[in-house]
C-alpha positions in Angstrom: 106.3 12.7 153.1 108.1 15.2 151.1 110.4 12.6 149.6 107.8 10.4 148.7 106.0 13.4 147.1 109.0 14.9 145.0 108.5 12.6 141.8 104.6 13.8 141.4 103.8 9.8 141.9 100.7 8.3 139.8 99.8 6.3 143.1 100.9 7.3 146.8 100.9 4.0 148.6 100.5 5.4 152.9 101.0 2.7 155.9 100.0 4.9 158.9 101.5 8.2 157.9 99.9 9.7 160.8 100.7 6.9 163.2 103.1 9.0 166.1 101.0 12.1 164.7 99.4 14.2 167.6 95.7 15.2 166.4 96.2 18.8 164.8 99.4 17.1 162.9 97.7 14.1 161.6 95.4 16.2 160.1 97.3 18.5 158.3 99.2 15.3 156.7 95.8 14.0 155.7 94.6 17.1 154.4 98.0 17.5 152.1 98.1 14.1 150.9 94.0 14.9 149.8 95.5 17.8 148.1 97.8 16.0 146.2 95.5 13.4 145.4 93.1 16.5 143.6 95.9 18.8 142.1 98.0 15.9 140.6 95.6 13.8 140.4 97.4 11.0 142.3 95.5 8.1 143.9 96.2 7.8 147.5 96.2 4.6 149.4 96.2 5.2 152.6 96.3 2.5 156.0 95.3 3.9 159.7 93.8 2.5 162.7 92.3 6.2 163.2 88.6 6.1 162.4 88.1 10.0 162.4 91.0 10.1 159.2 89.5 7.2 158.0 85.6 9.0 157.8 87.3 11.4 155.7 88.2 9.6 152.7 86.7 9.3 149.3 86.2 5.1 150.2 86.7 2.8 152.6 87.8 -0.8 152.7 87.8 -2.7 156.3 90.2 -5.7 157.4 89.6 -8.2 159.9 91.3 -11.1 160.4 93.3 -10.4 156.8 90.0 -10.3 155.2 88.6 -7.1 153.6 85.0 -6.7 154.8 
């Protein structure tokens, strides 16, 4: 995370950061990449299969069957 971080990115592309995360973990991840996305103002793309992360973003885009829904 920190090496994806160091350049102050415009966008911050995330496939399942949180993946092998336990609970507490995943959300300190999530919370710092939501920081970064307001200080920097960086967009943040994030992927997860955890709907509780997932609740917590700005918006939400849904795939099924390779189609967003």
């Amino acid at each position: 995370l920190a090496r994806a971080l160091a350049n102050q990115p415009k966008v911050v592309l995330a496939d399942e950061p949180t993946g092998n995360l336990d609970q507490e973990n995943s959300e300190r991840v999530f919370q710092m990449l939501q920081n970064i996305a307001q200080t920097q103002g960086s967009a943040v793309l994030l992927v997860t299969h955890n709907p509780k992360l997932a609740a917590q973003a700005n918006r939400t885009l849904n795939m099924r069957d390779g189609l967003l829904l």
